[in-house]
Residue frames relative to the residue before (quaternion, step in Angstrom):
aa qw qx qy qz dx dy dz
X 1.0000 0.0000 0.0000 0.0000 0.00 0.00 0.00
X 0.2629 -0.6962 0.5472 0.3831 3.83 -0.56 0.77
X 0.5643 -0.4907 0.6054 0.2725 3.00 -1.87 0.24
X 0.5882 -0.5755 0.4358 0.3645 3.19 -1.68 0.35
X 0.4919 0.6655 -0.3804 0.4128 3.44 0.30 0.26
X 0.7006 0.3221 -0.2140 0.5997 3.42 1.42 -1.24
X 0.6532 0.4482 -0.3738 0.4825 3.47 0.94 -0.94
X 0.4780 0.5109 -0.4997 0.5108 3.87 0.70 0.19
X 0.7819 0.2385 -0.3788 0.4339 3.86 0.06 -1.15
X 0.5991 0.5496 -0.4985 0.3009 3.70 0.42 -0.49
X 0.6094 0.5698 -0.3952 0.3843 3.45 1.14 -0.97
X 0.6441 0.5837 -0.2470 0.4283 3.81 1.07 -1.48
X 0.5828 0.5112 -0.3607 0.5186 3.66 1.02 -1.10
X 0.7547 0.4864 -0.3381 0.2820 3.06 -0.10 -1.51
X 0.6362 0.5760 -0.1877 0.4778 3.88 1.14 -1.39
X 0.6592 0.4971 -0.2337 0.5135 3.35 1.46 -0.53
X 0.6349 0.3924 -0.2716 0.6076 3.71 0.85 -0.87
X 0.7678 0.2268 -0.4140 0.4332 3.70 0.24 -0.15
X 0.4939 0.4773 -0.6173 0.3837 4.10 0.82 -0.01
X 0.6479 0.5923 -0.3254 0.3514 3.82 1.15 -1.44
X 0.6794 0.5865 -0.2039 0.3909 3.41 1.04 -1.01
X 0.6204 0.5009 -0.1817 0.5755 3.96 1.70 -0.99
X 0.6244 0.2614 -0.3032 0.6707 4.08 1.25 -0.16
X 0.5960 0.4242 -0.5252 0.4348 3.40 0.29 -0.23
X 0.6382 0.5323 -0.3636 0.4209 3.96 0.31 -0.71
X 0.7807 0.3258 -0.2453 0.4734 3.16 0.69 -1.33
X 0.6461 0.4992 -0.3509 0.4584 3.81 1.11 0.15
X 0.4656 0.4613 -0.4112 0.6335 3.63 1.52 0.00
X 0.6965 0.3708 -0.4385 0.4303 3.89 0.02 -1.15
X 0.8046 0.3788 -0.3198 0.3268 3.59 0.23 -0.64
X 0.5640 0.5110 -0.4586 0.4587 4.01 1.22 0.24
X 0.5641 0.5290 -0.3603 0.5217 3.41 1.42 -1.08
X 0.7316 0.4884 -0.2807 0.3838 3.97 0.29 -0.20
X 0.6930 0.3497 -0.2061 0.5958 3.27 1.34 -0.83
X 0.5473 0.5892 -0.2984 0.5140 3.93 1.64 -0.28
X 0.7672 0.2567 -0.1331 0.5726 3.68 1.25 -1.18
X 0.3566 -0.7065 0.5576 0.2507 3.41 0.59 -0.87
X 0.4315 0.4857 -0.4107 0.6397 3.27 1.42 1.08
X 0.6357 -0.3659 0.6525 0.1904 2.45 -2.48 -0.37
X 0.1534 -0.6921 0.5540 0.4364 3.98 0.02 0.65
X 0.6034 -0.5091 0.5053 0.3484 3.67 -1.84 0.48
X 0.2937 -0.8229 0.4694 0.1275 3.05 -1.06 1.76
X 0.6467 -0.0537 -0.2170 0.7293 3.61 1.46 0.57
X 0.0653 -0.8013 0.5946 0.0127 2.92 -0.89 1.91
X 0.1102 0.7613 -0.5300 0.3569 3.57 1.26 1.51
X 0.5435 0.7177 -0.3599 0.2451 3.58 0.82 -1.87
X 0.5115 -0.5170 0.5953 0.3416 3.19 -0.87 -0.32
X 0.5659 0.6824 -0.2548 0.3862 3.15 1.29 -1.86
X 0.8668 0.1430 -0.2116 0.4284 3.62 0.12 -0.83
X 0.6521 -0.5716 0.3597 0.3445 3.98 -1.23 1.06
X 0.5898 -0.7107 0.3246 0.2041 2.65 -1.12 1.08
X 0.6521 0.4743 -0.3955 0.4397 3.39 1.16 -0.48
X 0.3625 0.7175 -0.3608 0.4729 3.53 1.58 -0.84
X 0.7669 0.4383 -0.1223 0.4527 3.97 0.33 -1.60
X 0.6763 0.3975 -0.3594 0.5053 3.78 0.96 -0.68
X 0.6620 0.5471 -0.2758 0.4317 3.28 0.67 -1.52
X 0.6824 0.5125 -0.2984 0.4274 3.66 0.94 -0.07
X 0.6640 0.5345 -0.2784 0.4426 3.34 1.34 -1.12
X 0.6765 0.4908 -0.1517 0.5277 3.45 1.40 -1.33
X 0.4054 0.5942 -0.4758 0.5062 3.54 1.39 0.69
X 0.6771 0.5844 -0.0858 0.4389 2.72 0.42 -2.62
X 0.6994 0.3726 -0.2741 0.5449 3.87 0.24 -1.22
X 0.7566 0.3398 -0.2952 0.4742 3.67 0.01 -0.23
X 0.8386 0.1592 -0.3905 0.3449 3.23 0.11 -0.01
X 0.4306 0.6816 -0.4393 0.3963 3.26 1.54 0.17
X 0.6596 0.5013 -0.1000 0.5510 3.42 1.30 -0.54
X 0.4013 0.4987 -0.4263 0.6392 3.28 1.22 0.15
X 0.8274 0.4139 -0.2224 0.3076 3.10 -0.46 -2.19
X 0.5497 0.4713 -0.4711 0.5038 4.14 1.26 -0.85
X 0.7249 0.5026 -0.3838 0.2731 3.80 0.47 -1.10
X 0.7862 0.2656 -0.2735 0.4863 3.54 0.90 -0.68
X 0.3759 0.5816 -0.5811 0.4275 3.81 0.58 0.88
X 0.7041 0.3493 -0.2059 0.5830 3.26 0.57 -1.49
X 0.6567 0.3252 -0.4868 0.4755 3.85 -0.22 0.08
X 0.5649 0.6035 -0.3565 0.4354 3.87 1.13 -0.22
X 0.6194 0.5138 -0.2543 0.5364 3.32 1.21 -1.69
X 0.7454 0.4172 -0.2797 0.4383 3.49 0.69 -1.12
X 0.7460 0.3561 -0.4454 0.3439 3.41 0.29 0.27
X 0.3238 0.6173 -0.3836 0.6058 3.70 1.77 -0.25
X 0.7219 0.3537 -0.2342 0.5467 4.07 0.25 -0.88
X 0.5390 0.5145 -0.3771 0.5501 3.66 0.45 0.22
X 0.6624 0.5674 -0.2710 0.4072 3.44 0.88 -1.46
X 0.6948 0.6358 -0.1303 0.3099 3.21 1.07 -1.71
X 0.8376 0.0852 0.0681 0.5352 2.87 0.43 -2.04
X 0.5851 -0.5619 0.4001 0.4266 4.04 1.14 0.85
X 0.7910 0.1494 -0.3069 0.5077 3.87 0.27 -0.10
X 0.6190 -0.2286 0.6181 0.4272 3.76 -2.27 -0.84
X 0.3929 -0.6048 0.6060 0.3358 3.05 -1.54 -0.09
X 0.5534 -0.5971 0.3491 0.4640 3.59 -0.53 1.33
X 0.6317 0.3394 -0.5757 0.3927 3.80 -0.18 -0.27
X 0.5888 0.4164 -0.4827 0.4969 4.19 0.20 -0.62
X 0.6037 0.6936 -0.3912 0.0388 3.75 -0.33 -0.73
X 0.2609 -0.9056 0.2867 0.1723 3.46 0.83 0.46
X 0.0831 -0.8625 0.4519 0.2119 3.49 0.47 0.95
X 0.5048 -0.7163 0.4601 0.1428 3.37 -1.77 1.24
């Protein structure tokens, strides 16, 4: 059973990767619009929409969604340091 300590950072991380994840979308949809002069492709599965159009989006979307989870949670995690004096033991980097 985790302890309240982990079930505290998982809560904070988690609230962090999705606040980081909801500006990150709306900060990808809006470079990909002012970069293409579109709309980005709201299911770029379709057939309907080109295929480079559909990659060149995912490999946006995937990268910077993954960016934006990595520096929240290295954010959250230092703010949690502040708090409780340590990392959470999974971040902790052994010397």
């Amino acid at each position: 059973m985790a302890d309240r300590g982990d079930l505290g950072w998982r809560v904070m991380a988690g609230a962090a990767a999705f606040a980081g994840g909801f500006v990150a979308k709306k900060a990808i949809a809006f470079a990909w619009k002012k970069s293409t002069g579109k709309e980005p492709p709201t299911n770029p599965e379709s057939p309907e929409v080109e295929l480079k159009e559909a990659i060149g989006w995912v490999v946006v979307m995937g990268i910077g969604m993954e960016l934006a989870r990595l520096l929240a949670t290295r954010a959250a995690a230092k703010q949690w340091a502040k708090g409780t004096g340590e990392l959470p033991s999974h971040l902790k980097t052994e010397v």
